[in-house]
PDB file of N, CA, C and O in Angstrom:
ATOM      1  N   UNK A   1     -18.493 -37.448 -37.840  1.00  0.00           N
ATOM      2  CA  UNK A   1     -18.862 -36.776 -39.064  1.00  0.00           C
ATOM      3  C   UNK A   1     -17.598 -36.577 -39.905  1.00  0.00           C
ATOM      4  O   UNK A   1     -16.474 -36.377 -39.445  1.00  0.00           O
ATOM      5  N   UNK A   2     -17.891 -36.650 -41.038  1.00  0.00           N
ATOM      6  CA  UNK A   2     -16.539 -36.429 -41.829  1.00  0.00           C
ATOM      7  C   UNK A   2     -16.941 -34.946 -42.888  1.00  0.00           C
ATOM      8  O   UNK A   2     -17.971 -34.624 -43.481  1.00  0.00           O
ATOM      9  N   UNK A   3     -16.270 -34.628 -42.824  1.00  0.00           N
ATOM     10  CA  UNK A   3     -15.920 -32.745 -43.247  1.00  0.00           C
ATOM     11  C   UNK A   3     -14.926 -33.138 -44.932  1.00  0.00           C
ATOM     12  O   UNK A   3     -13.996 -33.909 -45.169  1.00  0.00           O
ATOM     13  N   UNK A   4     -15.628 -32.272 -45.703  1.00  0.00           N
ATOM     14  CA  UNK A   4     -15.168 -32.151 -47.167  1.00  0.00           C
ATOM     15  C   UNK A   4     -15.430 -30.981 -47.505  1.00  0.00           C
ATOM     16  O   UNK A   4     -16.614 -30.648 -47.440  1.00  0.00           O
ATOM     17  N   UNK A   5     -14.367 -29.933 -47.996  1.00  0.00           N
ATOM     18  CA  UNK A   5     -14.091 -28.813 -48.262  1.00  0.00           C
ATOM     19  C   UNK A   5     -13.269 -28.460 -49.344  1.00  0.00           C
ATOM     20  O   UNK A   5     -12.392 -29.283 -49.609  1.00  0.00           O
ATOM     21  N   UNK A   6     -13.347 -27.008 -50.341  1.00  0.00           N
ATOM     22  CA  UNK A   6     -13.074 -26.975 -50.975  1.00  0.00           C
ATOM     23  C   UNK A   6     -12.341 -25.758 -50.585  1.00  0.00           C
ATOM     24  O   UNK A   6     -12.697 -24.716 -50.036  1.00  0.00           O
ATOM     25  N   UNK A   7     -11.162 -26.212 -51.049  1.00  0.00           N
ATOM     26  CA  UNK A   7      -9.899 -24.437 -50.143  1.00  0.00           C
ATOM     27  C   UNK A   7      -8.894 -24.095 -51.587  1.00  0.00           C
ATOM     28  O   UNK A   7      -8.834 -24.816 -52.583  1.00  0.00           O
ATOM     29  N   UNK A   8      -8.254 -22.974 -51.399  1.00  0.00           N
ATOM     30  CA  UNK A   8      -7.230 -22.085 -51.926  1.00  0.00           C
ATOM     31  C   UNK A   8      -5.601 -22.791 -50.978  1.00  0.00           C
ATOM     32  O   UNK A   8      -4.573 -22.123 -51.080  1.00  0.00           O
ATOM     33  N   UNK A   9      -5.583 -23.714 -50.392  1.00  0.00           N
ATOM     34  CA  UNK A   9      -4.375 -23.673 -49.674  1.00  0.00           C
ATOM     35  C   UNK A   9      -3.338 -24.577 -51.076  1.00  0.00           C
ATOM     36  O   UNK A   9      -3.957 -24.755 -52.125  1.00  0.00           O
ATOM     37  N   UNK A  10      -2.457 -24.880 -51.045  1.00  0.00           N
ATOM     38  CA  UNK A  10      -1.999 -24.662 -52.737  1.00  0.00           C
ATOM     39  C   UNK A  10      -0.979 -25.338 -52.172  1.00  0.00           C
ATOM     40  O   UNK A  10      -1.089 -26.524 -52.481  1.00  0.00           O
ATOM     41  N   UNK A  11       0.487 -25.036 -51.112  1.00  0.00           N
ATOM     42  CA  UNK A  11       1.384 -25.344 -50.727  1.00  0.00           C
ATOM     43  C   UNK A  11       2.012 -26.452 -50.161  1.00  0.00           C
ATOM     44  O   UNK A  11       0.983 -27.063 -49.872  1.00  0.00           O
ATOM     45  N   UNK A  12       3.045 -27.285 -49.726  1.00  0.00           N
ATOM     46  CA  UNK A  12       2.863 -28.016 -48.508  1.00  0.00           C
ATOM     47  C   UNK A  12       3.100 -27.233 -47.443  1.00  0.00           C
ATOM     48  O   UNK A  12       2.732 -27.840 -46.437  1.00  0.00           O
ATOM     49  N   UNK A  13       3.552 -26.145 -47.175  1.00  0.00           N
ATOM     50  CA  UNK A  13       3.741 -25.256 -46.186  1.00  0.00           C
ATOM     51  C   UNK A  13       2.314 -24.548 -45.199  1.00  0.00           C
ATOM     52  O   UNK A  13       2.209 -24.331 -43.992  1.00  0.00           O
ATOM     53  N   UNK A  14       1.555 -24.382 -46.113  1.00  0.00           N
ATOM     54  CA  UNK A  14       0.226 -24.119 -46.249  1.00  0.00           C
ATOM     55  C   UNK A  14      -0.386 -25.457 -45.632  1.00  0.00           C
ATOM     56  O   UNK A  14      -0.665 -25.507 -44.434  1.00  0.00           O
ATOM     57  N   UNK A  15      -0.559 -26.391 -46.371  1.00  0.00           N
ATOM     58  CA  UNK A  15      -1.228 -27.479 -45.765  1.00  0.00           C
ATOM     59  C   UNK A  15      -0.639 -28.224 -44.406  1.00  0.00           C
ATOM     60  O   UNK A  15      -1.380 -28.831 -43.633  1.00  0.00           O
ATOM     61  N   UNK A  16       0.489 -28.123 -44.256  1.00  0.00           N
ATOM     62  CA  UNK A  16       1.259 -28.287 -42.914  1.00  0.00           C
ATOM     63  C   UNK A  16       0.815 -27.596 -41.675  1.00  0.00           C
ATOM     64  O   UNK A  16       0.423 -28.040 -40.596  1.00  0.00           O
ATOM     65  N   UNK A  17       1.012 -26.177 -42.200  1.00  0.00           N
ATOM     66  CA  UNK A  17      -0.002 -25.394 -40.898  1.00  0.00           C
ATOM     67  C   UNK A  17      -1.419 -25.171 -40.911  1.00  0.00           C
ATOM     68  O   UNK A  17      -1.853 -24.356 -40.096  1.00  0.00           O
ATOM     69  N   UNK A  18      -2.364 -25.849 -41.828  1.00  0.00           N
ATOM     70  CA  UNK A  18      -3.495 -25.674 -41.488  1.00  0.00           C
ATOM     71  C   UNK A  18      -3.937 -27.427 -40.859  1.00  0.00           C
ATOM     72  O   UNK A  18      -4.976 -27.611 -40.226  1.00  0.00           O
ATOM     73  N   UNK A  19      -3.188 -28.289 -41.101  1.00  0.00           N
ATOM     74  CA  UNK A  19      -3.362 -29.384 -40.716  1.00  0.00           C
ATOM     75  C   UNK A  19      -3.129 -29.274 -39.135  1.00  0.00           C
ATOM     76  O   UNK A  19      -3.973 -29.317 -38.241  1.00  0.00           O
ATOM     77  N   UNK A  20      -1.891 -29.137 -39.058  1.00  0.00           N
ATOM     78  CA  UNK A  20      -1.436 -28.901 -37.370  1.00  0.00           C
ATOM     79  C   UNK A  20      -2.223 -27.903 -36.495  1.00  0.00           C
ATOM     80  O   UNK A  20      -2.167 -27.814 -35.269  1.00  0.00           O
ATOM     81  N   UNK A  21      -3.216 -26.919 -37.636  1.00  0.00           N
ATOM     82  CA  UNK A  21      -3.511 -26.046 -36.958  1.00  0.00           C
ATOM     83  C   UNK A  21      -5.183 -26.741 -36.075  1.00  0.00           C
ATOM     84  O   UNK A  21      -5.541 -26.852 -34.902  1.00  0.00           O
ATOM     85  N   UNK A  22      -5.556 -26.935 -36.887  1.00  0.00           N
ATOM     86  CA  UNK A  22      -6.840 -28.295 -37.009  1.00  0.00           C
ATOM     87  C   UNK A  22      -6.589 -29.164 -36.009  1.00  0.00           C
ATOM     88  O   UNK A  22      -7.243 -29.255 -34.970  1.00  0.00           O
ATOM     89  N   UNK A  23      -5.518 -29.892 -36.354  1.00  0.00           N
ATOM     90  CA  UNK A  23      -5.642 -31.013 -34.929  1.00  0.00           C
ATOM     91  C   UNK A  23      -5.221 -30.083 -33.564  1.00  0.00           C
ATOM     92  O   UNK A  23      -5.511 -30.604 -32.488  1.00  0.00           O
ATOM     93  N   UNK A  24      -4.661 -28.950 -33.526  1.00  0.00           N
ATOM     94  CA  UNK A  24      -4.323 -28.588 -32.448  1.00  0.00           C
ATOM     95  C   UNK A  24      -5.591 -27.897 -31.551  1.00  0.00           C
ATOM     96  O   UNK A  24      -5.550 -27.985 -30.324  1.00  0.00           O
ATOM     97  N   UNK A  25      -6.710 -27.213 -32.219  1.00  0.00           N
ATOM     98  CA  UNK A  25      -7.768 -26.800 -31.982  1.00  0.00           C
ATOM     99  C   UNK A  25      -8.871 -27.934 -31.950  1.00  0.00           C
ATOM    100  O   UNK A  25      -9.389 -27.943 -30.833  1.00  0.00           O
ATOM    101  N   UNK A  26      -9.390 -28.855 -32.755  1.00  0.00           N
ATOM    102  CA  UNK A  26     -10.188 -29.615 -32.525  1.00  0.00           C
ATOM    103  C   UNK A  26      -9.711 -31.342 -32.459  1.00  0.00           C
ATOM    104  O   UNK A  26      -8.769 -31.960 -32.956  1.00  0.00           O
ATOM    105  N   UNK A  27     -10.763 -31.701 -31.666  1.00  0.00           N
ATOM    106  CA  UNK A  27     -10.682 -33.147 -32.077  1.00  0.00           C
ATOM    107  C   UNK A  27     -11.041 -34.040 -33.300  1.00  0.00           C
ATOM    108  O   UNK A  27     -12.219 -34.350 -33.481  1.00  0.00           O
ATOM    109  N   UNK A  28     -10.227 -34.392 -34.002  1.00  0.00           N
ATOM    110  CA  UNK A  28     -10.295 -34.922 -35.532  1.00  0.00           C
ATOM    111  C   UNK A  28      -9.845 -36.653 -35.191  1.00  0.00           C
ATOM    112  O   UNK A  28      -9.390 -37.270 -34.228  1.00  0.00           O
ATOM    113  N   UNK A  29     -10.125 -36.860 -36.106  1.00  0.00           N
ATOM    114  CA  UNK A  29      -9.106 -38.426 -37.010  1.00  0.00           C
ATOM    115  C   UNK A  29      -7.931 -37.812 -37.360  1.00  0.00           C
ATOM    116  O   UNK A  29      -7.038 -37.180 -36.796  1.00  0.00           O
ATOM    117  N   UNK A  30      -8.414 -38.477 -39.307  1.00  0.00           N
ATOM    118  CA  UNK A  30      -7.273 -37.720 -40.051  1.00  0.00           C
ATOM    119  C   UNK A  30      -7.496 -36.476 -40.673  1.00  0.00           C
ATOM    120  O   UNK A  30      -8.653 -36.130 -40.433  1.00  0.00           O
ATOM    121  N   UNK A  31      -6.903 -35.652 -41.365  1.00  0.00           N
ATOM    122  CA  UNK A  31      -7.315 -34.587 -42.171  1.00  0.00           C
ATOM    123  C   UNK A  31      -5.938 -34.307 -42.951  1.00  0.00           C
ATOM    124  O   UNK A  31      -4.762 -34.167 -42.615  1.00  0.00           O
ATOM    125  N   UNK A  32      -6.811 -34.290 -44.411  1.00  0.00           N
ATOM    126  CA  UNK A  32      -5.797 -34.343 -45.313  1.00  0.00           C
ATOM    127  C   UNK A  32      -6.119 -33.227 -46.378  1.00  0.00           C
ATOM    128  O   UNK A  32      -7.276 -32.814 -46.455  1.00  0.00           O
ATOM    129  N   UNK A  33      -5.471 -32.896 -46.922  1.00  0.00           N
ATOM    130  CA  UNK A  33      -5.193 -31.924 -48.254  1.00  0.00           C
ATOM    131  C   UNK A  33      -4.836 -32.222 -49.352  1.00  0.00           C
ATOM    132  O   UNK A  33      -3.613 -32.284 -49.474  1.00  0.00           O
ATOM    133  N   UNK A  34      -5.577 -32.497 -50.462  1.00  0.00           N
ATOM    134  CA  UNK A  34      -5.392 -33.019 -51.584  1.00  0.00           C
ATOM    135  C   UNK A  34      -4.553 -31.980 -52.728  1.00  0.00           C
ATOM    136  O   UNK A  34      -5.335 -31.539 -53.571  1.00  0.00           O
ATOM    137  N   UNK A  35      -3.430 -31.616 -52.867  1.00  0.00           N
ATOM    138  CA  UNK A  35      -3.265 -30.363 -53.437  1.00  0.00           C
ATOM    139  C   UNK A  35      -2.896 -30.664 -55.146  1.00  0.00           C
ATOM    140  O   UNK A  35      -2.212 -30.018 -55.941  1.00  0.00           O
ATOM    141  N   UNK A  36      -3.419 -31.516 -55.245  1.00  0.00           N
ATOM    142  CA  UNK A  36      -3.008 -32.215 -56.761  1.00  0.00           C
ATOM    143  C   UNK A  36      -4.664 -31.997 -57.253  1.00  0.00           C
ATOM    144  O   UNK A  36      -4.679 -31.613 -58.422  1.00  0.00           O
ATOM    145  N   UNK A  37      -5.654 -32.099 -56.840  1.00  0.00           N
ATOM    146  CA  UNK A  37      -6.908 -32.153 -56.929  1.00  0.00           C
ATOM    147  C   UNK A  37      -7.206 -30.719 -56.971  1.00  0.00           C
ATOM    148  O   UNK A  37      -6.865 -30.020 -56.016  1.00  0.00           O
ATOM    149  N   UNK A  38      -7.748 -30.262 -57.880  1.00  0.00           N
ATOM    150  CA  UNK A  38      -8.354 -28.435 -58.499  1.00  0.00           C
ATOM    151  C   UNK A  38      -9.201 -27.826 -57.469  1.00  0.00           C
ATOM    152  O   UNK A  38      -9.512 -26.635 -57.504  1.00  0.00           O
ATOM    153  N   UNK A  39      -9.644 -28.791 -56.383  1.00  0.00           N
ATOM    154  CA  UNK A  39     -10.558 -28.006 -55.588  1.00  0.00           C
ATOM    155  C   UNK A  39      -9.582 -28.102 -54.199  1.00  0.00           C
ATOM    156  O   UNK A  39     -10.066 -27.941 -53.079  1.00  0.00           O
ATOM    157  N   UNK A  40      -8.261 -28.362 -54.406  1.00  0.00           N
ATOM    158  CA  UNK A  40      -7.637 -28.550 -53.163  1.00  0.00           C
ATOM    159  C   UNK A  40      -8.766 -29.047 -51.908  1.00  0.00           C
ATOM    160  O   UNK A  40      -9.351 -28.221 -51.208  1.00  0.00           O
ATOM    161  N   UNK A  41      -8.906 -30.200 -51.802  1.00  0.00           N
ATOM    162  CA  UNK A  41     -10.111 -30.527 -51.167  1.00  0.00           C
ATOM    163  C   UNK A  41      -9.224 -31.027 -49.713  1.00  0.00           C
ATOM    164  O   UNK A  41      -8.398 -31.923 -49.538  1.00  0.00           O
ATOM    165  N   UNK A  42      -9.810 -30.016 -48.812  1.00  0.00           N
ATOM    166  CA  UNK A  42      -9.587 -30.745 -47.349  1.00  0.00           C
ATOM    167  C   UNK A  42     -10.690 -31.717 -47.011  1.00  0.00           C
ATOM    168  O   UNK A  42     -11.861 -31.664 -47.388  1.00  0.00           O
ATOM    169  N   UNK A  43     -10.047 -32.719 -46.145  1.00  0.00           N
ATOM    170  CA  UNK A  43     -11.100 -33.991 -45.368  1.00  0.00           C
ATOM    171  C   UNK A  43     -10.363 -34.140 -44.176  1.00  0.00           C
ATOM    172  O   UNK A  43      -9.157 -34.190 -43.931  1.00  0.00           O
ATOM    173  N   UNK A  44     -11.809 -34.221 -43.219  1.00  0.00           N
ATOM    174  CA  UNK A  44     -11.278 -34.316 -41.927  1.00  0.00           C
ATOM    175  C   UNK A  44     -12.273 -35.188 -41.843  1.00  0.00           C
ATOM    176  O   UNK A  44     -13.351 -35.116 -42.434  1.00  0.00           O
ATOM    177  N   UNK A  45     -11.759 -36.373 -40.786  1.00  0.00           N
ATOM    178  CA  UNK A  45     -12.616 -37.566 -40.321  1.00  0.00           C
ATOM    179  C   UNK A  45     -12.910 -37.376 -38.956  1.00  0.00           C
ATOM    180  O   UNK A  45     -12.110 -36.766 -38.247  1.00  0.00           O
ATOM    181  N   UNK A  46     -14.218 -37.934 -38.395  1.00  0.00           N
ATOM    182  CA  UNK A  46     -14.172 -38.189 -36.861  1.00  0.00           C
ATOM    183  C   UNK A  46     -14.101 -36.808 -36.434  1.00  0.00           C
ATOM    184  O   UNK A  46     -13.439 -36.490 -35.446  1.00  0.00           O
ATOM    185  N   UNK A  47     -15.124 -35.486 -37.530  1.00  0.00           N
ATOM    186  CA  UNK A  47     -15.580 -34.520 -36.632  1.00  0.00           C
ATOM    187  C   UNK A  47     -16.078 -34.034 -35.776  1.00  0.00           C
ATOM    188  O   UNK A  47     -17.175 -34.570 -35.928  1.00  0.00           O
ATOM    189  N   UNK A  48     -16.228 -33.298 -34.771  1.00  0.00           N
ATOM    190  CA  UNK A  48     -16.557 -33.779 -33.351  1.00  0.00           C
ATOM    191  C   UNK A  48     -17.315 -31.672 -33.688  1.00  0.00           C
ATOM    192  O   UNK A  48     -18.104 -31.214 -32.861  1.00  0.00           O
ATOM    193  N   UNK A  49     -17.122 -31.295 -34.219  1.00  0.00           N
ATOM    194  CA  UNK A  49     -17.979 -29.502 -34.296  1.00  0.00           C
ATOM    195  C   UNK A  49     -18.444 -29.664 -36.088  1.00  0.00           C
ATOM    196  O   UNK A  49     -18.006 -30.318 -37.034  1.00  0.00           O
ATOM    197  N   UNK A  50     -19.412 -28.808 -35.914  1.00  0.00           N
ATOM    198  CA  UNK A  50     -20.302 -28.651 -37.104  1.00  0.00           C
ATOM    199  C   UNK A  50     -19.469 -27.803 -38.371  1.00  0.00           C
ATOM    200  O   UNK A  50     -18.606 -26.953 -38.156  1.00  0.00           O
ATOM    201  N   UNK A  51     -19.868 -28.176 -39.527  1.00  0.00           N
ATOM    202  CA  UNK A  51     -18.700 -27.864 -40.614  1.00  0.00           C
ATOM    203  C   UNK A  51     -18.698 -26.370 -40.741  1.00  0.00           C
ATOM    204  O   UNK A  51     -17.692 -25.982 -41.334  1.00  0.00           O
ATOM    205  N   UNK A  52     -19.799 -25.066 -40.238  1.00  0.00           N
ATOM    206  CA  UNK A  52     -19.450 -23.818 -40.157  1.00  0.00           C
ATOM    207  C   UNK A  52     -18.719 -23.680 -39.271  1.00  0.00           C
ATOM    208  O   UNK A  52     -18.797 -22.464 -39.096  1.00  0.00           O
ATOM    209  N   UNK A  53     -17.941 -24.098 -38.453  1.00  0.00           N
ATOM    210  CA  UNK A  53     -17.409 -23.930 -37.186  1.00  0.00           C
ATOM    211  C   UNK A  53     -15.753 -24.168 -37.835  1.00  0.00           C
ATOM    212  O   UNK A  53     -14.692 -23.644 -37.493  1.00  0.00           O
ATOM    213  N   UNK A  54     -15.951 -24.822 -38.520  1.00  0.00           N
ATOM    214  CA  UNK A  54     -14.754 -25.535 -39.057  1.00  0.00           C
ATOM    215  C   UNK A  54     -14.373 -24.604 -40.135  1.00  0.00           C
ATOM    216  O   UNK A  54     -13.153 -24.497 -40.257  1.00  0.00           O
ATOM    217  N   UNK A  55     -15.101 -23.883 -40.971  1.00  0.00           N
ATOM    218  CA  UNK A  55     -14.868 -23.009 -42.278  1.00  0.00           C
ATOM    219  C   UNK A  55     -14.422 -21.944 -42.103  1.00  0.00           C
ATOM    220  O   UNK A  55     -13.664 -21.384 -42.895  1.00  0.00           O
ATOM    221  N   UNK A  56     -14.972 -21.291 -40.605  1.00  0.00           N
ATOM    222  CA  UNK A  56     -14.800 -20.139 -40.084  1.00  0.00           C
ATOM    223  C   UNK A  56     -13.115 -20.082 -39.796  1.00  0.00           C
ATOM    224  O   UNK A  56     -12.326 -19.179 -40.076  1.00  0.00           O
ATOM    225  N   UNK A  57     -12.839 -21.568 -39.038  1.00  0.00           N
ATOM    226  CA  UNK A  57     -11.732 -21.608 -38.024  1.00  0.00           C
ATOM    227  C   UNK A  57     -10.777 -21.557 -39.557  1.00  0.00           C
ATOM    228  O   UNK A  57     -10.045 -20.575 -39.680  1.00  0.00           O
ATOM    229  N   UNK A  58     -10.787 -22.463 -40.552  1.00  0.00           N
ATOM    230  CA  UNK A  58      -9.783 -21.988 -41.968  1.00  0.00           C
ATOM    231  C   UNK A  58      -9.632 -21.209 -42.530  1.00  0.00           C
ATOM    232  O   UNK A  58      -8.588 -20.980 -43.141  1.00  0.00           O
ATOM    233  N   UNK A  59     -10.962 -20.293 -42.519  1.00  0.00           N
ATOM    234  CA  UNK A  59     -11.249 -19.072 -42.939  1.00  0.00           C
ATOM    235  C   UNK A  59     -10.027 -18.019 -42.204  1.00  0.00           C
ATOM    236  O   UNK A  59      -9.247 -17.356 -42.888  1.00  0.00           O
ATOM    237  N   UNK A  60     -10.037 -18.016 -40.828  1.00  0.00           N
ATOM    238  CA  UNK A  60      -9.319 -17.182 -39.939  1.00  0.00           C
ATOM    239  C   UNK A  60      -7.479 -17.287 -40.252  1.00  0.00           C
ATOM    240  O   UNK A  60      -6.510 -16.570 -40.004  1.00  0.00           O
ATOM    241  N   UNK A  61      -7.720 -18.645 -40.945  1.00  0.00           N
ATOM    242  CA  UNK A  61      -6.409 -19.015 -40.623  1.00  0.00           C
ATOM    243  C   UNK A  61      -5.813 -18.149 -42.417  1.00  0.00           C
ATOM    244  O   UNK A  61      -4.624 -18.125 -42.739  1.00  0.00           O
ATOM    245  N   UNK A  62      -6.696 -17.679 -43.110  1.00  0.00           N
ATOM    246  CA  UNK A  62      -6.474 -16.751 -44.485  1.00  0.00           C
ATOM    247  C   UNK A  62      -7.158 -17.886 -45.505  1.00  0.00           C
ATOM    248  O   UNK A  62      -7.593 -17.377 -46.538  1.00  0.00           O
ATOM    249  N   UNK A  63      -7.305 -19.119 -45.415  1.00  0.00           N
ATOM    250  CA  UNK A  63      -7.453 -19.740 -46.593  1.00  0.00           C
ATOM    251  C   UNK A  63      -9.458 -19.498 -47.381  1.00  0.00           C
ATOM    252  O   UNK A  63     -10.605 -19.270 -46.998  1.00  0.00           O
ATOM    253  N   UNK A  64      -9.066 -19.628 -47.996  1.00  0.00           N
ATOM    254  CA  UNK A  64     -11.047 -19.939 -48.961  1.00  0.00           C
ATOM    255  C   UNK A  64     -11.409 -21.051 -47.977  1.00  0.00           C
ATOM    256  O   UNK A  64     -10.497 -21.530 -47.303  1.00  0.00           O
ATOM    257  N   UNK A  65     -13.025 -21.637 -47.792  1.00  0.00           N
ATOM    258  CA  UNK A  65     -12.670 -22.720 -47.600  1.00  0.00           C
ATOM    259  C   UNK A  65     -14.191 -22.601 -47.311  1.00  0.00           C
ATOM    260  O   UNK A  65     -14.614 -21.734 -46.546  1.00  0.00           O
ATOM    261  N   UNK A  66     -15.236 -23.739 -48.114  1.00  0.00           N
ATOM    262  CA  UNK A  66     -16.168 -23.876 -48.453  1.00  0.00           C
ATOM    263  C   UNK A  66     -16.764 -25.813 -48.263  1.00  0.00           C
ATOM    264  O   UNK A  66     -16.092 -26.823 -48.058  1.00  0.00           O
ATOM    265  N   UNK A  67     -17.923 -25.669 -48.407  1.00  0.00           N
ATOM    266  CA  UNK A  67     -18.716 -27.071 -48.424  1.00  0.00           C
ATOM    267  C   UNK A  67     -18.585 -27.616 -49.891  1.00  0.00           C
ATOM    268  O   UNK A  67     -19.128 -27.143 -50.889  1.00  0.00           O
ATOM    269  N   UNK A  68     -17.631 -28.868 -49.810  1.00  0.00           N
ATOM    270  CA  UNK A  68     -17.681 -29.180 -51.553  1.00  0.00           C
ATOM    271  C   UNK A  68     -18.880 -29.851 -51.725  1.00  0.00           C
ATOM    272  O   UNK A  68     -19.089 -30.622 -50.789  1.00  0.00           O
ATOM    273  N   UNK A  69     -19.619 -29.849 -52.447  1.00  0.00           N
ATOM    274  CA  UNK A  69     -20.717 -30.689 -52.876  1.00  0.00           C
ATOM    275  C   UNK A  69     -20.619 -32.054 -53.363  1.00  0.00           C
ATOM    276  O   UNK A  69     -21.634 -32.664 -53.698  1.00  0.00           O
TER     277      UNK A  69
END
């Protein structure tokens, strides 16, 4: 499953540790952070847990982080 989200993470510092934080907790592909793009849109490929599971876990980590449409 591939995961598309719409977050507040803004930084590369920010996207560094929510990336590492992601692969370190679940099994992914890639997952990337678009921070040039207005909806800072995370994508994660080759999701292996359901995308509330995943919103919660970014959520925890401080960021927004929603189902982009």
């Amino acid at each position: 499953m591939i995961g598309i989200f719409r977050t507040n993470i803004a930084t590369h510092e920010d996207r560094q540790h929510m990336i590492s934080a992601i692969q370190a907790n679940f099994e992914v592909g890639t997952c990337y952070v678009d921070l040039e793009d207005c909806d800072k849109v995370l994508r994660i490929t080759e999701m292996k847990v359901d995308e509330y599971t995943m919103i919660d876990f970014v959520q925890q980590q401080g960021f927004l982080c929603e189902i982009l449409d």
